[in-house]
ZAMARGU-4260 file (C-alpha; in steps of 0.2 Angstrom, whole numbers, plus 5000, padded with zeros to 4 digits):
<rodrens>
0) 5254/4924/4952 | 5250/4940/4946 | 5248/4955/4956 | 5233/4963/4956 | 5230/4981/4946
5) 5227/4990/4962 | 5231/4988/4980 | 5219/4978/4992 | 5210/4987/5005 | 5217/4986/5022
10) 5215/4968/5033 | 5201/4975/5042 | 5192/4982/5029 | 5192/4966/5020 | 5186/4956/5036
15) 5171/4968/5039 | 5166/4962/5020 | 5170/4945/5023 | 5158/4945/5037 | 5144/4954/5031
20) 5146/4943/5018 | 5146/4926/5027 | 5133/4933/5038 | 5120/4936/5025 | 5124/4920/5016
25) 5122/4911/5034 | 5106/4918/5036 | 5099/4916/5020 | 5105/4897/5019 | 5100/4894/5036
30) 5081/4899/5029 | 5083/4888/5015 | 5088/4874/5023 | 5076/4873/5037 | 5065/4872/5023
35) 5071/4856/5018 | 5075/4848/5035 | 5057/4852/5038 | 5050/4846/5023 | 5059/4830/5026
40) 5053/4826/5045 | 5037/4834/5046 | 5029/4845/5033 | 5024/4829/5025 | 5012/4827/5040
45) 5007/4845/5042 | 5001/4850/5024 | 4999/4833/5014 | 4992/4822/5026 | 4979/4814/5017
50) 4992/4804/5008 | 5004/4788/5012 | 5020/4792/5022 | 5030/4791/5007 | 5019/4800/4994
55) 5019/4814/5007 | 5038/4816/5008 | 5038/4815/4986 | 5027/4829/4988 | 5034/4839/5001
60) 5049/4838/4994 | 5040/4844/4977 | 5037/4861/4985 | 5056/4861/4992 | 5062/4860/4973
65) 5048/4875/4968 | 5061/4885/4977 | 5074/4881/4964 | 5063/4885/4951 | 5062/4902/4956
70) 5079/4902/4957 | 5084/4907/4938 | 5073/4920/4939 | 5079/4928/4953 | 5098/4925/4946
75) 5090/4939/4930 | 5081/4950/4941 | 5096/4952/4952 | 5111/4950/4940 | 5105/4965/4930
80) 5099/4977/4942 | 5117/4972/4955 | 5127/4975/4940 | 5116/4991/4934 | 5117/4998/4952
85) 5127/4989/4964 | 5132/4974/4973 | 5126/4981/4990 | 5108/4987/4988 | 5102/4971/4978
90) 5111/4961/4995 | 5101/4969/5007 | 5083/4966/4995 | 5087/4948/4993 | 5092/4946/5013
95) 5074/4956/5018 | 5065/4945/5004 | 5073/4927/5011 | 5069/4932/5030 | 5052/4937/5027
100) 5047/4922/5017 | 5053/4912/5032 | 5046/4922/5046 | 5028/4920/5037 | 5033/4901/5035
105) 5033/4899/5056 | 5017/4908/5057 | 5006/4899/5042 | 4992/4887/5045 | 4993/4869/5043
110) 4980/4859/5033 | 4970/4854/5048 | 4965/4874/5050 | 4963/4879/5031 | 4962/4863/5019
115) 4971/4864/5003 | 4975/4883/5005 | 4989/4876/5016 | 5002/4868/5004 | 4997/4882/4990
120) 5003/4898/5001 | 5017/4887/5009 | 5024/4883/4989 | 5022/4903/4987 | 5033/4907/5001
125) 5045/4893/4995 | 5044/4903/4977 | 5047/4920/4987 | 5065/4910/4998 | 5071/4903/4978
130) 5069/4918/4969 | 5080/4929/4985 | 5092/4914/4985 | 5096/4914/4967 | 5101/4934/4969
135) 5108/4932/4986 | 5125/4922/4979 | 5131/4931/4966 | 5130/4948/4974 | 5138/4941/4990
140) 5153/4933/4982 | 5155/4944/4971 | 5157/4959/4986 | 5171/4948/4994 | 5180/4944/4975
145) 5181/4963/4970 | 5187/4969/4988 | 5200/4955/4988 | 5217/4953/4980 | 5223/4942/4964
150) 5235/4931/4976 | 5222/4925/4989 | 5206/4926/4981 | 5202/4908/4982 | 5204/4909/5001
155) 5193/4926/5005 | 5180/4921/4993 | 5177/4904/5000 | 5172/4912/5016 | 5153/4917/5008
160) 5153/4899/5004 | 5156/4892/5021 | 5136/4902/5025 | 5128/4885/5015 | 5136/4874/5029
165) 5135/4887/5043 | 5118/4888/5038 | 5114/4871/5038 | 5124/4868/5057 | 5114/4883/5063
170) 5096/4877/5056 | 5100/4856/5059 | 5104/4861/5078 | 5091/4871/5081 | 5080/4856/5076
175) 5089/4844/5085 | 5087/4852/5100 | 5072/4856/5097 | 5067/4837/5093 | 5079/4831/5108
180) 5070/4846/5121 | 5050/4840/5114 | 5040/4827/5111 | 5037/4822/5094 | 5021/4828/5097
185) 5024/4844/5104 | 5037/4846/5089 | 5023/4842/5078 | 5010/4853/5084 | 5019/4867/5088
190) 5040/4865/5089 | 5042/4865/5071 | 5038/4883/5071 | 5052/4890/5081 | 5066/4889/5069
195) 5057/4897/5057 | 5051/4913/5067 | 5070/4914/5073 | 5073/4919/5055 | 5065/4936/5058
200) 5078/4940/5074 | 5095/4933/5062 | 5089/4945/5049 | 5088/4960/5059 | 5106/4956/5064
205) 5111/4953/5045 | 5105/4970/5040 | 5114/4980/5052 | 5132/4971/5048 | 5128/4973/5031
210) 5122/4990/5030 | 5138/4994/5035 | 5150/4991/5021 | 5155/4998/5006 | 5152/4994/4988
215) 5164/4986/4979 | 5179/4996/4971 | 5179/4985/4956 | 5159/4991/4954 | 5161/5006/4955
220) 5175/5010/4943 | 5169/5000/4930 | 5153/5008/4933 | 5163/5025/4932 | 5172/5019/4916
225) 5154/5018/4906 | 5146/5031/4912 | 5162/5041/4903 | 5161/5032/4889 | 5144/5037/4887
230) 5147/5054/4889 | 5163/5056/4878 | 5159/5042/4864 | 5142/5041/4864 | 5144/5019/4866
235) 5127/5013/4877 | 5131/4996/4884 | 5119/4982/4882 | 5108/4973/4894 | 5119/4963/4905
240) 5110/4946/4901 | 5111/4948/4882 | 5129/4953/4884 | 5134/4937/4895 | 5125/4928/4882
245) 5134/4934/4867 | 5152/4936/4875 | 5151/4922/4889 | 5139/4907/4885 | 5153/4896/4884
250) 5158/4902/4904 | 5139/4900/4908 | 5138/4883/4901 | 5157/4878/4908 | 5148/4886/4924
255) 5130/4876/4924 | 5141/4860/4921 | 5152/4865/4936 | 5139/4865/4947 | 5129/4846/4945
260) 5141/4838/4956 | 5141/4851/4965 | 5122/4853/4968 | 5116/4837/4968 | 5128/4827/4978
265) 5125/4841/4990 | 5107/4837/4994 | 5108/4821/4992 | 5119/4821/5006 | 5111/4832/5018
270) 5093/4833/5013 | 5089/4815/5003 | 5100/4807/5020 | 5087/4810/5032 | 5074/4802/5024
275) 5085/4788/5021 | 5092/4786/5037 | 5077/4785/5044 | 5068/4776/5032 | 5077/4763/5023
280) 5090/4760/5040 | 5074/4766/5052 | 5089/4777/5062 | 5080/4790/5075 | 5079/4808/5068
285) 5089/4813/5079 | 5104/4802/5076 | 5103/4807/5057 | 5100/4824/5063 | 5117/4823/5073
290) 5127/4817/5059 | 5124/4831/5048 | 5126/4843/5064 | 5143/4837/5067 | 5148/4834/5047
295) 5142/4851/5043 | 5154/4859/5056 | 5170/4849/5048 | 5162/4855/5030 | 5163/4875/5038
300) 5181/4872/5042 | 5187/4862/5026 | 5180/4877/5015 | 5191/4889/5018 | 5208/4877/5017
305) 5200/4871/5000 | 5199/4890/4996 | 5216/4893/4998 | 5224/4878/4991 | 5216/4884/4975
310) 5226/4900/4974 | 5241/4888/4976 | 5238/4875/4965 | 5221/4884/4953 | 5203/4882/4954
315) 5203/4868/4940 | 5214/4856/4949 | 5204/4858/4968 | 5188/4857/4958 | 5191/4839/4951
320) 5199/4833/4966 | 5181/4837/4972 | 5172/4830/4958 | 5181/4813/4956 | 5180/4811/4974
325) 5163/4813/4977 | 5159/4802/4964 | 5171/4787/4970 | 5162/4789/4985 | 5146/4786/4982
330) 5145/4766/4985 | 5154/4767/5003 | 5143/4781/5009 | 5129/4773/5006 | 5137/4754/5013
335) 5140/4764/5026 | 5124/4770/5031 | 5118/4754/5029 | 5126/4745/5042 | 5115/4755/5055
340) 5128/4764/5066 | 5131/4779/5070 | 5150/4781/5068 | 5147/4776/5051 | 5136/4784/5045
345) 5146/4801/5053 | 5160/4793/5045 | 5148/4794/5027 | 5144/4811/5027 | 5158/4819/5034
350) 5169/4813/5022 | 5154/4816/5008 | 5155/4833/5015 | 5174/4838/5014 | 5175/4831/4996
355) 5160/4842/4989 | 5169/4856/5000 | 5183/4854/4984 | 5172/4858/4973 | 5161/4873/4985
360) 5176/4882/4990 | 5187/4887/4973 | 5167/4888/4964 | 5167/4907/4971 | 5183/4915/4965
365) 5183/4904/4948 | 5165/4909/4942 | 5168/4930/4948 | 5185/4927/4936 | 5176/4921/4920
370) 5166/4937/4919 | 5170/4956/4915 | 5162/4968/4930 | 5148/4975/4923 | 5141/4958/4919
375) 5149/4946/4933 | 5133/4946/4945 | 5122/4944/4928 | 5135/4928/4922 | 5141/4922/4940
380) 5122/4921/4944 | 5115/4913/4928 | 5127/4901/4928 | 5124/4894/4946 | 5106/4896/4948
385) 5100/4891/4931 | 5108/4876/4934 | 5098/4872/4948 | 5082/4867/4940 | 5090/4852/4934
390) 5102/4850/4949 | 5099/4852/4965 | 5080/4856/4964 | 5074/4839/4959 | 5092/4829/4968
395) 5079/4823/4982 | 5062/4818/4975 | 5074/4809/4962 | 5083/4799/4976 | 5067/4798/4984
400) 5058/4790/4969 | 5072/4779/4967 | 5072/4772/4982 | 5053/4770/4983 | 5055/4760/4967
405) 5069/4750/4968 | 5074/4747/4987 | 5090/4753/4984 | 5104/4764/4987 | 5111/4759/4971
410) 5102/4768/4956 | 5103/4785/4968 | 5124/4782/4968 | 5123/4781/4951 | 5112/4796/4949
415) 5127/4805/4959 | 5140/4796/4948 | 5134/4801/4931 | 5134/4821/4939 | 5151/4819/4943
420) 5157/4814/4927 | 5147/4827/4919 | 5154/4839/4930 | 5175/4832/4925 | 5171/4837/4907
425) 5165/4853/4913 | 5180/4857/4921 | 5190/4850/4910 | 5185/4861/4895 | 5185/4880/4909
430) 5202/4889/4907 | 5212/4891/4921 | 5208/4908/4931 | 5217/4909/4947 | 5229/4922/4941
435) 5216/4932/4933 | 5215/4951/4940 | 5198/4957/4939 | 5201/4976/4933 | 5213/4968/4919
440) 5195/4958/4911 | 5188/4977/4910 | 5204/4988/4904 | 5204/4992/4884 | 5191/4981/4879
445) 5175/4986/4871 | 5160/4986/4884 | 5152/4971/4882 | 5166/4961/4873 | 5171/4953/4892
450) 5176/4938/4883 | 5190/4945/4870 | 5194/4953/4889 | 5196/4937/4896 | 5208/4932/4883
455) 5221/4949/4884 | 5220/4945/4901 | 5225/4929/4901 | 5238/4933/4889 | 5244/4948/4899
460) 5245/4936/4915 | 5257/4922/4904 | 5270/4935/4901 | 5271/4941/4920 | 5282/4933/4933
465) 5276/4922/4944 | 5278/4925/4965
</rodrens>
């Protein structure tokens, strides 16, 4: 591979990155998730009641995909200001934003206490989660990508993406122990509001560890590059989104198509299962519960070995092995699950899990390499949140529908299937990046051109020996 323009900061230092990294992304997944596990066993009961079991969980999980919406939104808020003033500050915004939104989440009144006030304050406070969410990703990966090295990028950048299934163990075991500790109607009346206020104690935690780092090197010379261009030439650089536009819509929509598979299989996976489960197989909630604790811990440790397989082999390679993968196994998982037990339906989903981790892990390092620095939170966040909308936000109340209309699991497989083959063509038409060096995509370039940047760097890379 290449070697990187300047040295890496010491081992230590790039830990201390890695973990406020990870901790942040842990803690805000971990409020984003409890959303749906919640909305899945009983906000259905709590703030649409008036309406059959079913119905209620369509439209539950209608105000779980109002937080995607407001992802694309938070991707442009955030993108510009955390590549117009830092990767750090717009962190610590979106980690107080998501914690907040949850805290207020554990203390808000059902429909039983204020009617129809209920489910409308509750989809505001989803709106408040999606829109920290959509800036939370990019900034966070991005810290670890421009702290890291060329040669093991793919590894240190997976570990922000291990916080989606860290997340998702910490918020599916505090309910299951919650639902094994209670009643279900004690978890009904008054359990289901624990996780949520517990929000408020991880974030005071997240704030200190990630108050403590530094902003990234790569930010802050590139940052020092225009302000001297400004000076000596008199050359003002364009809004972030309008130059990721111009110079990188081909990467946004390589990007967007990345992410389907990604997104969709996903949820369907570990939000869309527990309606099945217990629905359609009539497993407990806390069997189903169970499976996903235990597969989301196997998910957490495959990340990182995905991650670094990438920087041996490239991002393209690892991210089709994912992609193909979880599309082949769409028909077993779901045969699986069906035949009632709980070895196999562990079986389903830890194996659903490892395959999407292919396609999570290397997504980190290759979307920060597409970008030049002073739009790479702008174009890393467009092109995985606006992608969202269509992806993950409406991956359960599609499966959901399907199932109520069909009695099968065989339209929602092939709902999974045609995003996988989406995504293959996506990847098939990205440029390899994994021996990209992030300074190289800024050096001698105009300061919006990142895309003829891109290209110079690649070129440069071809001609450089290989370790």
């Amino acid at each position: 591979m290449a070697a990187p323009a300047s040295a890496p900061p010491a081992p230590n230092s790039l830990k201390r990155i890695v973990a406020a990294s990870l901790i942040g992304t842990t803690i805000e997944w971990y409020d984003f998730f409890l959303y749906g596990s919640a909305a899945a066993l009983v906000f259905n009961k709590l703030f649409f009641p008036e309406s059959d079991p079913l119905v209620g969980t369509l439209l539950s999980f209608l105000t779980y995909a109002v937080g995607f919406a407001a992802r694309p939104l938070g991707a442009l808020v955030f993108g510009h200001y955390g590549d117009r003033l830092g990767r750090k500050k717009l962190l610590v915004l979106s980690l107080l934003l998501m914690g907040g939104a949850t805290f207020a989440i554990g203390l808000l009144p059902t429909h039983a206490t204020i009617g129809s006030a209920a489910p409308v304050l509750l989809t505001v406070l989803r709106l408040v989660q999606g829109f920290a969410l959509g800036g939370e990703w990019g900034g966070a990966v991005l810290l670890v990508s421009e702290h890291g090295d060329a040669k093991r990028r793919g590894f240190w950048a997976s570990w922000p993406q291990t916080g989606a299934p860290a997340g998702q163990l910490l918020a599916t075991g505090v309910l299951s122990a919650l639902t094994a500790l209670l009643s279900d109607a004690a978890f009904t009346s008054w359990g289901w509001r624990i996780p949520f206020l517990l929000s408020g104690v991880l974030v005071i935690v997240g704030l200190w560890i990630r108050l403590s780092v530094d902003e990234s090197p790569v930010f802050k010379a590139a940052l020092a590059q225009a302000e001297q261009r400004r000076t000596e030439a008199g050359q003002v650089e364009k809004m972030p989104l309008v130059a990721v536009l111009r110079h990188h819509w081909r990467d946004v929509l390589i990007a967007m198509g990345a992410r389907m598979a990604e997104n969709i299989s996903y949820y369907v996976i570990t939000a869309f299962i527990l309606v099945y489960a217990t629905t359609a197989v009539e497993m407990s909630k806390q069997t189903a519960l169970n499976a996903v604790l235990i597969a989301s811990a196997v998910h957490f440790a495959v990340i990182p070995l995905w991650g670094a397989l990438s920087d041996r082999i490239g991002r393209r390679p690892v991210y089709l092995i994912g992609a193909v993968g979880v599309g082949a196994w769409m028909f077993p998982f779901f045969a699986l699950i069906d035949t009632g037990g709980f070895g196999a339906l562990l079986l389903a989903v830890t194996v659903g899990l490892v395959l999407h981790g292919a396609m999570y892990a290397p997504q980190a390092a290759f979307f920060s390499e597409m970008f030049a620095t002073r739009m790479r939170y702008s174009g890393a966040s467009i092109g995985a949140q606006f992608s969202s909308v269509a992806a993950g936000a409406p991956a359960p109340l599609i499966a959901t529908a399907l199932l109520a209309d069909f009695d099968s699991s065989t339209p929602i497989a092939l709902y999974v299937i045609a995003a996988a083959l989406l995504t293959v063509v996506a990847i098939a038409c990205a440029r390899e990046t994994r021996d990209r060096d992030l300074t190289a995509l800024d050096a001698g370039t105009d300061p919006v051109d990142g895309a003829a940047a891109a290209k110079a760097a690649d070129a440069r890379t071809a001609d450089v020996p290989t370790v």
